[in-house]
mmCIF entry with sequence, helices, sheets and N, C-alpha, C, O atoms, coordinates in Angstrom:
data_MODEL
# 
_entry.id   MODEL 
# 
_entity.id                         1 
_entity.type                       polymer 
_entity.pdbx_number_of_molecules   1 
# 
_entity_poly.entity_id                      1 
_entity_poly.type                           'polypeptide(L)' 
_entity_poly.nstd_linkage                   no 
_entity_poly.nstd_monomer                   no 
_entity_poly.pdbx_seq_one_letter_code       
;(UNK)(UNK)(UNK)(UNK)(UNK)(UNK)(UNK)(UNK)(UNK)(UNK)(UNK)(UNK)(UNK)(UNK)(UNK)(UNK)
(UNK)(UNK)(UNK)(UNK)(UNK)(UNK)(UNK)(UNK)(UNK)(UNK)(UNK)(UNK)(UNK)(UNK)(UNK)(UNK)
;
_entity_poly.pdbx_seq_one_letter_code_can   XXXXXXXXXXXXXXXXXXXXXXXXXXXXXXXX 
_entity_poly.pdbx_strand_id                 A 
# 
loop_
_entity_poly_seq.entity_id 
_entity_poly_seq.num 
_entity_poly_seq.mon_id 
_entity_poly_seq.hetero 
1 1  UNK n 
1 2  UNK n 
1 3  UNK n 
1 4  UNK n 
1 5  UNK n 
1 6  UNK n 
1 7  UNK n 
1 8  UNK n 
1 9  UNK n 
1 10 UNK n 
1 11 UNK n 
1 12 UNK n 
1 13 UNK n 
1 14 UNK n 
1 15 UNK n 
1 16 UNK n 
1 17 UNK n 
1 18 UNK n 
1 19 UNK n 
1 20 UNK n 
1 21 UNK n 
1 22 UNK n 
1 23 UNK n 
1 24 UNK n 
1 25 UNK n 
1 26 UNK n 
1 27 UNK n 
1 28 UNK n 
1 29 UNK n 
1 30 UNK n 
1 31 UNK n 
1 32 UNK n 
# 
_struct_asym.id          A 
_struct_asym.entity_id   1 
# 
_struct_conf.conf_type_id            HELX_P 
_struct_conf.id                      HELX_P1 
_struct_conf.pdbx_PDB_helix_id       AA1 
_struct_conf.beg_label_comp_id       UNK 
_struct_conf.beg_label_asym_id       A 
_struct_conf.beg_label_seq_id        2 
_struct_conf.pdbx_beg_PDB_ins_code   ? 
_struct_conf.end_label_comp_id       UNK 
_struct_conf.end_label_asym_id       A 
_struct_conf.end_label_seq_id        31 
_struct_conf.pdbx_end_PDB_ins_code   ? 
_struct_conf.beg_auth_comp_id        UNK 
_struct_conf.beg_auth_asym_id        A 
_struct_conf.beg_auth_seq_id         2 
_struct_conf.end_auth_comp_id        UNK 
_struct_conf.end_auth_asym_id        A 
_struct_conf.end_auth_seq_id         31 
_struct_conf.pdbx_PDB_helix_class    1 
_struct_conf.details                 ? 
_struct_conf.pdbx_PDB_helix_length   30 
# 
_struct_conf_type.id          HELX_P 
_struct_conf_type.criteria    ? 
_struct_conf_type.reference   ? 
# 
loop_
_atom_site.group_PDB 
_atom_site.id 
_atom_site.type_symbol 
_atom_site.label_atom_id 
_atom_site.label_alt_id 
_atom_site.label_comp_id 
_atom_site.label_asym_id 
_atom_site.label_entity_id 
_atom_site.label_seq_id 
_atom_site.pdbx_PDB_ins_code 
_atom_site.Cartn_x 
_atom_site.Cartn_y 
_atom_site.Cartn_z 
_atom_site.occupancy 
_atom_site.B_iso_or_equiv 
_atom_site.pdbx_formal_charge 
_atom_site.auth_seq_id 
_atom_site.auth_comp_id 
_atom_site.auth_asym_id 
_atom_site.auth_atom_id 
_atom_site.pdbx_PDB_model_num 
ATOM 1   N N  . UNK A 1 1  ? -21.987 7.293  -0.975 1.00 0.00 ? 1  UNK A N  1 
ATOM 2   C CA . UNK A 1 1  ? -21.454 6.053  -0.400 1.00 0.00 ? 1  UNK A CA 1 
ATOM 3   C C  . UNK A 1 1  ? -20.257 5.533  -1.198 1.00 0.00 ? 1  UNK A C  1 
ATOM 4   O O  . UNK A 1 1  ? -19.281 5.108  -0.579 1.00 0.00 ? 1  UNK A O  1 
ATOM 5   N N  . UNK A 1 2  ? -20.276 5.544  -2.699 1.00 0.00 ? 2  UNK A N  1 
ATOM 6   C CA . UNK A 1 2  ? -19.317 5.275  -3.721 1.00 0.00 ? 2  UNK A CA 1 
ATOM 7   C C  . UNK A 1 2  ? -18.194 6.108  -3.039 1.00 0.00 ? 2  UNK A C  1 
ATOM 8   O O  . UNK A 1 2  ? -17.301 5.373  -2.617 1.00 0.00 ? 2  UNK A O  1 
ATOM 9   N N  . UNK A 1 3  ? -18.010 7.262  -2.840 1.00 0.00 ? 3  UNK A N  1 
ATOM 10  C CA . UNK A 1 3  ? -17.440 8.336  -2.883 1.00 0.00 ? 3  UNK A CA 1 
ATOM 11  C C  . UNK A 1 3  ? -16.273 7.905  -1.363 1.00 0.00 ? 3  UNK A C  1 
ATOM 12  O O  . UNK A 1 3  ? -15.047 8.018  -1.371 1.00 0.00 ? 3  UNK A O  1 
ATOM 13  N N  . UNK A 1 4  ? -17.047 7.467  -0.316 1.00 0.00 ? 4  UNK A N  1 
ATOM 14  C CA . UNK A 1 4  ? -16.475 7.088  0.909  1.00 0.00 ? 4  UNK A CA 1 
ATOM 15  C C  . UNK A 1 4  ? -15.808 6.081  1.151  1.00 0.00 ? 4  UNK A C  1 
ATOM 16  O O  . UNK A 1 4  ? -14.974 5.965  2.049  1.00 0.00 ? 4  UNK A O  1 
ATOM 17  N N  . UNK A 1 5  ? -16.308 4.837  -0.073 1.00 0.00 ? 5  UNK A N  1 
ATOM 18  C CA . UNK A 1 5  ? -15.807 3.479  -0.226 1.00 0.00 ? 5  UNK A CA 1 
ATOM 19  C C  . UNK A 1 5  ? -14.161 3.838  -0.527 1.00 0.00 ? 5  UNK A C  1 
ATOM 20  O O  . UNK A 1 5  ? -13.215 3.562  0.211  1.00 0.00 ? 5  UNK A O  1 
ATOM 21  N N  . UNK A 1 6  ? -14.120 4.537  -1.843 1.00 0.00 ? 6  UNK A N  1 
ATOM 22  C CA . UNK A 1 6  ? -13.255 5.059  -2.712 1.00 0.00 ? 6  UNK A CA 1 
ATOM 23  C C  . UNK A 1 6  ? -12.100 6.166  -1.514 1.00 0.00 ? 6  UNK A C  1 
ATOM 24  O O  . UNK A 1 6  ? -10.961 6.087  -1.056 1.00 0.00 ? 6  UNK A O  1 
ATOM 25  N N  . UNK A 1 7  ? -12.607 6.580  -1.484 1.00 0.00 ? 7  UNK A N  1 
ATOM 26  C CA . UNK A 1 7  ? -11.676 7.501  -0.396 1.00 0.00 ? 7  UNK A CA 1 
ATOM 27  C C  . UNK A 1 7  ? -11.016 6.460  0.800  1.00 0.00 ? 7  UNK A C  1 
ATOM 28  O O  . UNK A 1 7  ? -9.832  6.540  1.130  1.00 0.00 ? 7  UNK A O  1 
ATOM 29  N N  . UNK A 1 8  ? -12.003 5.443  1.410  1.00 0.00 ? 8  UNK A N  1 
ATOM 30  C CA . UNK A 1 8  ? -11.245 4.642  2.497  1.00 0.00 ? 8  UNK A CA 1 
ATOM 31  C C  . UNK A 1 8  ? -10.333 3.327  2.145  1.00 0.00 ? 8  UNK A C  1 
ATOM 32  O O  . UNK A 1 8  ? -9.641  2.641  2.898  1.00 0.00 ? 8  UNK A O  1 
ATOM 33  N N  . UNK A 1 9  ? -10.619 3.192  0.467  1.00 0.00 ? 9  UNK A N  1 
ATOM 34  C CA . UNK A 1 9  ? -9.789  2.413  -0.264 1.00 0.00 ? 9  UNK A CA 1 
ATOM 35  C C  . UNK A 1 9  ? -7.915  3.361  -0.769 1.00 0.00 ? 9  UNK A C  1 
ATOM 36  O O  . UNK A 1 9  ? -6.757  2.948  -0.840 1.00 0.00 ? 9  UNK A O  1 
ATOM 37  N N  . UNK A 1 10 ? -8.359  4.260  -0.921 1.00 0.00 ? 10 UNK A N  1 
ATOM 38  C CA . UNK A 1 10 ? -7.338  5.031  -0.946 1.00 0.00 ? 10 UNK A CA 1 
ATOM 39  C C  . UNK A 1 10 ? -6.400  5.512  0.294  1.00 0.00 ? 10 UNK A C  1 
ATOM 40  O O  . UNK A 1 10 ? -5.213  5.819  0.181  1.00 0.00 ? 10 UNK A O  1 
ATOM 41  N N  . UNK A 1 11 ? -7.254  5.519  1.651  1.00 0.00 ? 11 UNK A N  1 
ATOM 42  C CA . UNK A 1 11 ? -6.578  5.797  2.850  1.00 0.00 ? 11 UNK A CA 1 
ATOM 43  C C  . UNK A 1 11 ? -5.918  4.306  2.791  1.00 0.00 ? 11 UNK A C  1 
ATOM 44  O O  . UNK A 1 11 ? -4.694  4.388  2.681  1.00 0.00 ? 11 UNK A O  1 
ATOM 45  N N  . UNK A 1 12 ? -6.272  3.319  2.823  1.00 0.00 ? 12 UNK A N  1 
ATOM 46  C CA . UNK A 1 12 ? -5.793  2.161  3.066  1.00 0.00 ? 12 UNK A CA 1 
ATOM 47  C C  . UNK A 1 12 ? -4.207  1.687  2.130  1.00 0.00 ? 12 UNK A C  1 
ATOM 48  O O  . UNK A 1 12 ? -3.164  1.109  2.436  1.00 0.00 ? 12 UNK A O  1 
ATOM 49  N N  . UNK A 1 13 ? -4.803  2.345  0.817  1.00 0.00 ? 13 UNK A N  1 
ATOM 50  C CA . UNK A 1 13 ? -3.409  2.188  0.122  1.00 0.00 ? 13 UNK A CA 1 
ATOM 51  C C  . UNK A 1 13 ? -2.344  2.766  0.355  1.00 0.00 ? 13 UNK A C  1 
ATOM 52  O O  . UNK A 1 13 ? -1.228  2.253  0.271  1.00 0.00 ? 13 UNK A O  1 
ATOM 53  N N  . UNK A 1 14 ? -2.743  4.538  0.852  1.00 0.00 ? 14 UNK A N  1 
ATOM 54  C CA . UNK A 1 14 ? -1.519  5.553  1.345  1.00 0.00 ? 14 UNK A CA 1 
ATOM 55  C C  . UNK A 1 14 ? -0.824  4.927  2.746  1.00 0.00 ? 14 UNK A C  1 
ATOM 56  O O  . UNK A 1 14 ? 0.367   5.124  2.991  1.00 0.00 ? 14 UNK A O  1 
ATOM 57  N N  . UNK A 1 15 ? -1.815  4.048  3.755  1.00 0.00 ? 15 UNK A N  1 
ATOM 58  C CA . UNK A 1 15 ? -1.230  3.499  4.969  1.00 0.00 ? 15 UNK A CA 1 
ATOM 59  C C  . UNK A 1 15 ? -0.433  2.704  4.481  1.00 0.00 ? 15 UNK A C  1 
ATOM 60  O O  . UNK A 1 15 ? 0.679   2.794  5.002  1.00 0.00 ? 15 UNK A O  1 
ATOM 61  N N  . UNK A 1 16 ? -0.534  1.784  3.520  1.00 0.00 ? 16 UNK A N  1 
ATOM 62  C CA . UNK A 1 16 ? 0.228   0.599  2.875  1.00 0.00 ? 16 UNK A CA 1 
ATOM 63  C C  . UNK A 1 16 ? 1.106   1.195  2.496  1.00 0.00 ? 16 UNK A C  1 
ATOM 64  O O  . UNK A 1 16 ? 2.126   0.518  2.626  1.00 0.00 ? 16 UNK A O  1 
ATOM 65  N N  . UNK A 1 17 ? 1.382   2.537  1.896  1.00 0.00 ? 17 UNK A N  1 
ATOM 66  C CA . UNK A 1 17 ? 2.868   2.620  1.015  1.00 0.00 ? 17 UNK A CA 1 
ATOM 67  C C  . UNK A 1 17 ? 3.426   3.322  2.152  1.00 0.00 ? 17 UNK A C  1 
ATOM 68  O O  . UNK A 1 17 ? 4.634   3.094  2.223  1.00 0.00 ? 17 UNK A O  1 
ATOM 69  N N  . UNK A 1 18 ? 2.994   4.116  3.100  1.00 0.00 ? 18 UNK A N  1 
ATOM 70  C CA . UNK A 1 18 ? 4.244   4.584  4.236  1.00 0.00 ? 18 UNK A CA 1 
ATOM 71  C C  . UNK A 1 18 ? 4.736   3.575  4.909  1.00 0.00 ? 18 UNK A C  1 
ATOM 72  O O  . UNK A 1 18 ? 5.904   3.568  5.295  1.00 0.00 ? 18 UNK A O  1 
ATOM 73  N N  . UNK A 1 19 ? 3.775   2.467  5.158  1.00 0.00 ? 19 UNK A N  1 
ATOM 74  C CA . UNK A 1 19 ? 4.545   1.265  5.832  1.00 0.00 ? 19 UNK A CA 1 
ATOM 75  C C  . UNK A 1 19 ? 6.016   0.048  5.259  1.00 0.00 ? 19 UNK A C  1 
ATOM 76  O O  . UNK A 1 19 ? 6.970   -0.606 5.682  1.00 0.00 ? 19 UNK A O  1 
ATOM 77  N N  . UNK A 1 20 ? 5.102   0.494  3.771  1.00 0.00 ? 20 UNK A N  1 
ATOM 78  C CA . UNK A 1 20 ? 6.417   -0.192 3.042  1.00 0.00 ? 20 UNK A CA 1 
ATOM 79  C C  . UNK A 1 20 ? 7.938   0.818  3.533  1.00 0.00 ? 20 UNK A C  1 
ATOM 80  O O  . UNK A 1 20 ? 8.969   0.411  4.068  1.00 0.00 ? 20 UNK A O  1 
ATOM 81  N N  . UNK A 1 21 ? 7.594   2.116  3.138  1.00 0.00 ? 21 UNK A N  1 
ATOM 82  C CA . UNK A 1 21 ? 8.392   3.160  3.148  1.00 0.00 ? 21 UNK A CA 1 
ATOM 83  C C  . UNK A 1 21 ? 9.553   2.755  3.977  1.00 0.00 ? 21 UNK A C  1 
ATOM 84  O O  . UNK A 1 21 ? 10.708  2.477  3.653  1.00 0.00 ? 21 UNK A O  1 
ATOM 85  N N  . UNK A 1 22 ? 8.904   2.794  5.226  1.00 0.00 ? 22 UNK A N  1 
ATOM 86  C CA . UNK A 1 22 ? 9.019   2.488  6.802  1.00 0.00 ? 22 UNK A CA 1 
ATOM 87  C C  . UNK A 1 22 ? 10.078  0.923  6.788  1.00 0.00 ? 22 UNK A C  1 
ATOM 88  O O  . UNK A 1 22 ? 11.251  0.743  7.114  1.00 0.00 ? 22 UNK A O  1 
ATOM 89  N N  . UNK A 1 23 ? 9.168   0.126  6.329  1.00 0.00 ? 23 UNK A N  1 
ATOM 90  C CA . UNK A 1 23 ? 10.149  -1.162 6.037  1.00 0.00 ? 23 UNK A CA 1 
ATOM 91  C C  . UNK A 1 23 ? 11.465  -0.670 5.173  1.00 0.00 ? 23 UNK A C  1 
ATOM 92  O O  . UNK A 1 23 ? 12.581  -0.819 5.671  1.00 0.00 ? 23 UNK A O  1 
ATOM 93  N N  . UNK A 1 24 ? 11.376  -0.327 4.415  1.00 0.00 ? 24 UNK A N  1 
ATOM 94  C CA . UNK A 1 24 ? 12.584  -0.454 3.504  1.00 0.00 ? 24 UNK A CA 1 
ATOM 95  C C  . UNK A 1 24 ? 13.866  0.833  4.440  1.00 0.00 ? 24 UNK A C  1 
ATOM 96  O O  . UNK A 1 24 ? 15.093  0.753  4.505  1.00 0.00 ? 24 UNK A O  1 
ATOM 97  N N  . UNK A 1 25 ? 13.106  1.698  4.914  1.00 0.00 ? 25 UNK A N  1 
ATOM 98  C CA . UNK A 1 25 ? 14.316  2.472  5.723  1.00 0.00 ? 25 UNK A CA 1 
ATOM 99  C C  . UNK A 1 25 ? 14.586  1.764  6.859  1.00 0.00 ? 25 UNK A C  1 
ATOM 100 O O  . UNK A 1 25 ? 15.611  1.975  7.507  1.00 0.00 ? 25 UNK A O  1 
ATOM 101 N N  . UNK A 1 26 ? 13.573  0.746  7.243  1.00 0.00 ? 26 UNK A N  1 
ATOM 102 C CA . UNK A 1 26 ? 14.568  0.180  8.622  1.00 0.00 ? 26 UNK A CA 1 
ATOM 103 C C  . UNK A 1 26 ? 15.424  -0.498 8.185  1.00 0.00 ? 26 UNK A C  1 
ATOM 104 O O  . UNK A 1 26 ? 16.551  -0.500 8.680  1.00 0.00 ? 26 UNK A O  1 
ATOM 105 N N  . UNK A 1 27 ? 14.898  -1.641 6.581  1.00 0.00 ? 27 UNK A N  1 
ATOM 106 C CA . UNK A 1 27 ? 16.248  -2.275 5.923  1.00 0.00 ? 27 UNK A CA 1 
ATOM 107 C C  . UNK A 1 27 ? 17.482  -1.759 5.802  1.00 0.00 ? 27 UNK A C  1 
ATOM 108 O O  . UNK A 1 27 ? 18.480  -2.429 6.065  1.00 0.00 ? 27 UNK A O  1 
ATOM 109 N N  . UNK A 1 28 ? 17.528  -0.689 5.447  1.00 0.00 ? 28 UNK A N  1 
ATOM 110 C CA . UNK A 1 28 ? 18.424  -0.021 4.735  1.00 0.00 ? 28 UNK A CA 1 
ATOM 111 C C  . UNK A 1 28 ? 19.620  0.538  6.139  1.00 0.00 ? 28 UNK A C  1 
ATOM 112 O O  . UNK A 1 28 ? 20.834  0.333  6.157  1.00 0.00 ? 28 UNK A O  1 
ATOM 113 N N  . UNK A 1 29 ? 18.968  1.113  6.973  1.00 0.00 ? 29 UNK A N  1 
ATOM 114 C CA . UNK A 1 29 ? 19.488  1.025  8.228  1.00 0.00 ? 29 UNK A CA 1 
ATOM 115 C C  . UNK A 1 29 ? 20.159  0.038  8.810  1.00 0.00 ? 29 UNK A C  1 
ATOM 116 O O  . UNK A 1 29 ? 20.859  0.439  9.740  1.00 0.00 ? 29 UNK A O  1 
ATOM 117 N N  . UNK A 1 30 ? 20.210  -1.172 8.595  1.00 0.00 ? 30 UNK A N  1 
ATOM 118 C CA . UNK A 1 30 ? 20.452  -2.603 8.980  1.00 0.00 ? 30 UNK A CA 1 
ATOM 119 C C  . UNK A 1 30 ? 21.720  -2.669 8.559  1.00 0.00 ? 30 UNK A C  1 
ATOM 120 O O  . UNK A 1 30 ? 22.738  -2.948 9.192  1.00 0.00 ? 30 UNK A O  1 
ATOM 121 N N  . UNK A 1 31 ? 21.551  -2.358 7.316  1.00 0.00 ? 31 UNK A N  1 
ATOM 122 C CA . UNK A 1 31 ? 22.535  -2.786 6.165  1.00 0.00 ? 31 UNK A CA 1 
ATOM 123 C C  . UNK A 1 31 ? 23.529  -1.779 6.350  1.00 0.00 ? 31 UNK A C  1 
ATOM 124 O O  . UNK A 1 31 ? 24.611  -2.223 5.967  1.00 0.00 ? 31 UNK A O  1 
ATOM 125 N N  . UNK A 1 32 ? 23.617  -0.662 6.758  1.00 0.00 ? 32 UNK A N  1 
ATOM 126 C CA . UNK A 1 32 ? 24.957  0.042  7.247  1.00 0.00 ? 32 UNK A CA 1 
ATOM 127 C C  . UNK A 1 32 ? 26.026  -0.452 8.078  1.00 0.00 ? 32 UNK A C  1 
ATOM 128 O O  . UNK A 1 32 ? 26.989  0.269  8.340  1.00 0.00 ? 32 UNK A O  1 
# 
């Protein structure tokens, strides 16, 4: 159960950093 917590805490963080990702290339796009 530890093991699944931990893993869906980690899916959640990898969703969080492509979204940042995602934000900052649409910024950056803007800004051209």
């Amino acid at each position: 159960n530890l093991r699944k917590i931990a893993l869906s805490e980690e899916e959640k963080s990898i969703k969080l950093d492509n979204g940042t990702k995602a934000t900052l290339l649409a910024l950056v796009e803007n800004l051209k």
